[in-house]
ZAMARGU-4260 file (C-alpha; in steps of 0.2 Angstrom, whole numbers, plus 5000, padded with zeros to 4 digits):
<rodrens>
0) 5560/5727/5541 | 5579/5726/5534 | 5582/5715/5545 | 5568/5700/5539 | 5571/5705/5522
5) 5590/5700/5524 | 5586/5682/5532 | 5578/5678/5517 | 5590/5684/5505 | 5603/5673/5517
10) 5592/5658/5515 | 5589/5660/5498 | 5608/5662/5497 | 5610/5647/5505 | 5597/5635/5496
15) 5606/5644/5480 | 5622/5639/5489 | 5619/5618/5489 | 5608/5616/5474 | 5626/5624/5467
20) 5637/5614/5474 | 5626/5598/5474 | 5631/5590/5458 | 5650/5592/5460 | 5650/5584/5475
25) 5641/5569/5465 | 5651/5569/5454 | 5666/5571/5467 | 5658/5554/5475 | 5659/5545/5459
30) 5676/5550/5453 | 5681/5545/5473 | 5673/5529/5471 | 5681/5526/5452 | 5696/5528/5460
35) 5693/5517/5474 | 5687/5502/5466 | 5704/5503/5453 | 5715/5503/5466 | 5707/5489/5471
40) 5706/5478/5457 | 5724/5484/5453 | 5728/5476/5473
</rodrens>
C-alpha cells in the first residue's frame, strides 16, 4: 500500500516536474535562437 501510493506521488512529482521547467526551456530555446541569428547577421 505505501508502496503504490509513493509511485504516484513520484509520477505526480514528475509531471509537476516538466510542466515546471517547460517554459524556461522555451524561453531558453528562444533566447538561444536570438543569439544565434545575431551573430549571424553580425557575420
Amino acid at each position: 500500500m505505501l508502496r503504490a501510493i509513493a509511485d504516484v506521488l513520484r509520477s505526480i512529482g514528475g509531471a509537476l516536474a516538466t510542466v515546471v521547467t517547460l517554459p524556461f526551456r522555451a524561453v531558453a530555446r528562444l533566447l538561444g535562437g536570438v543569439s544565434h541569428s545575431a551573430h549571424r547577421r553580425r557575420v
